[in-house]
N, C-alpha and C positions, 0 to 999 in steps of 0.2 A: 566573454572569456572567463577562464577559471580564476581565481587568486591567488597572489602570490606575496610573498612577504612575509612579518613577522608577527600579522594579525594569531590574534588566538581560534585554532584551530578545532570546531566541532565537529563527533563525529554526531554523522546523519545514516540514515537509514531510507532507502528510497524505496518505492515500488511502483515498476509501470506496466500501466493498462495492458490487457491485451497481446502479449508477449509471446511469443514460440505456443499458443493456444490454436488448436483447430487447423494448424497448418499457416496461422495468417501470422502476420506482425515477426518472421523469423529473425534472428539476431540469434549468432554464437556468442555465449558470455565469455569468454576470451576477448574478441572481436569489442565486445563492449566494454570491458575491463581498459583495455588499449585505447579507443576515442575519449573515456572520461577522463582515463590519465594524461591524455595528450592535450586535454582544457585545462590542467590544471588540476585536478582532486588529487587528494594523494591519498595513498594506502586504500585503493578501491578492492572490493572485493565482489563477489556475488556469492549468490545460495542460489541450488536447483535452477531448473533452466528457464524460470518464468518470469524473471526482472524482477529479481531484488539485490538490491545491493545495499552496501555499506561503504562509504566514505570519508575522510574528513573534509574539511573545506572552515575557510573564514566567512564563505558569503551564506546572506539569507537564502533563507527555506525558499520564500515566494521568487525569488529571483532564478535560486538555483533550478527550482523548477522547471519554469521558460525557458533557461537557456540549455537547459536539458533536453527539450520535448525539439529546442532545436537544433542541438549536435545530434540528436539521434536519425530526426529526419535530413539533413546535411548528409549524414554518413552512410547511412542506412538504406534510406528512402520509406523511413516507416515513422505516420503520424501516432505518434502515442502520448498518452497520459503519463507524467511522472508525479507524484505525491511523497511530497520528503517530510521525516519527523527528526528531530532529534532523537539521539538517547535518552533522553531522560525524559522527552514528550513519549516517548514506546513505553518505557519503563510505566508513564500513566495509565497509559489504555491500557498495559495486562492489568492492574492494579484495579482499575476501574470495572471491568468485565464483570457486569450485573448477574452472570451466571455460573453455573459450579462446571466446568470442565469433565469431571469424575463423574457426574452424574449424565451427561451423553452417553443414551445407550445403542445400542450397537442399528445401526438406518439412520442416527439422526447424524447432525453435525454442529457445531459452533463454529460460528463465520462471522471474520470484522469486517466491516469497508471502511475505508478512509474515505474522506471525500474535500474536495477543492476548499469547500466553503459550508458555514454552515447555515442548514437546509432552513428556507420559509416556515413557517405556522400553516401557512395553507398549503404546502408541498409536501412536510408532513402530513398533516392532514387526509392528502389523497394519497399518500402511501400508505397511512395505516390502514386505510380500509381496503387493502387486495386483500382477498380473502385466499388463506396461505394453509390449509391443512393443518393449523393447530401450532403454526411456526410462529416465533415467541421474535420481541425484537426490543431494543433501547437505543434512542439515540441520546450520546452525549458531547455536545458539542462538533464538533466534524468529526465523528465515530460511530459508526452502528454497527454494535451487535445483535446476529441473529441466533439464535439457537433453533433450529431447521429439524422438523422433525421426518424430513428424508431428503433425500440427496440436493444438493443444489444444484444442479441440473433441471428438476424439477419443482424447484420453490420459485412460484410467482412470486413470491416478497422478493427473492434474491434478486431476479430477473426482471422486478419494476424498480430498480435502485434509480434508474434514469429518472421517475417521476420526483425524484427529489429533487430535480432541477438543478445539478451540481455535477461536475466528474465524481465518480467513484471505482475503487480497487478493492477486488474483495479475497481476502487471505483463510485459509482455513487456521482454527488453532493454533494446530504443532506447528506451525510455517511460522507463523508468530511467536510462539515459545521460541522457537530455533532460531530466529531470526533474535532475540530479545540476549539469548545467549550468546550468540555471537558478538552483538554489540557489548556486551558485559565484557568480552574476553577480547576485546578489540585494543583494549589499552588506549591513550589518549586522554 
């Protein structure tokens, strides 16, 4: 269940797998606005129709998680990944972003994935060697940046995140700017 009381309330930032993509995973974000408020989150929000949201809540990330991936499938009927940060864990990872934004020129992209857990030495290892067209990557802690020198669609690196051995979610840039402001303008 959600929390309730006079615990101190963070806001979080979530993003789930596989969401209104391809036709699969559909959820109207209204629809999903309503089931999370009705756990308990308060002041839920979403961005674009791909599963992110913004909420606060007093309970952990890890917990919030699970109990998410299970009101979604409860309500839903759709198994999904959720990956929650803080505000001020989001605020890190733009902060941390090993590469220049500006300097993406027009084919490529900058893409983060979050990921459950963070990745083996030897899971690494077999992910860095997909050989990716010249596509650039960092991981820091449960964060990889890509900087993708054409569409992710077509980046093998983007599309072996699975050999990391970990759930991963992966957002473009501006989705993460936007998503970063939002939470800034969020209040709480």
């Amino acid at each position: 269940m959600g929390d309730t009381g006079a615990a101190t309330r963070t806001v979080y930032l979530a993003l789930l797998r596989g969401i209104n993509v391809g036709g699969h995973g559909k959820i109207r974000m209204a629809d999903l606005r309503d089931v999370l408020a009705a756990q308990g989150l308060d002041a839920v929000q979403t961005y674009i129709q791909s599963g992110n949201v913004l909420f606060q809540s007093a309970g952990r990330p890890n917990l919030l998680e699970a109990q998410m991936e299970e009101w979604l499938a409860a309500a839903f009927g759709v198994r999904t990944a959720a990956l929650i940060r803080s505000r001020e864990d989001w605020a890190t990872i733009l902060a941390s972003c090993p590469y220049d934004a500006d300097a993406v020129r027009d084919g490529e992209s900058l893409q983060v994935a979050l990921l459950r857990q963070v990745p083996s030495a030897e899971a690494i290892g077999t992910w860095s060697q997909i050989d990716s067209a010249g596509d650039e990557f960092a991981i820091i802690g449960r964060t990889v940046y890509m900087h993708l020198r054409q569409s992710i669609v077509d980046s093998k690196r983007a599309q072996g995140l699975n050999k990391l051995g970990t759930v991963a979610t992966t957002r473009n840039w501006n989705t993460m700017k936007k998503l970063a402001e939002l939470a800034t303008a969020y209040g709480g």
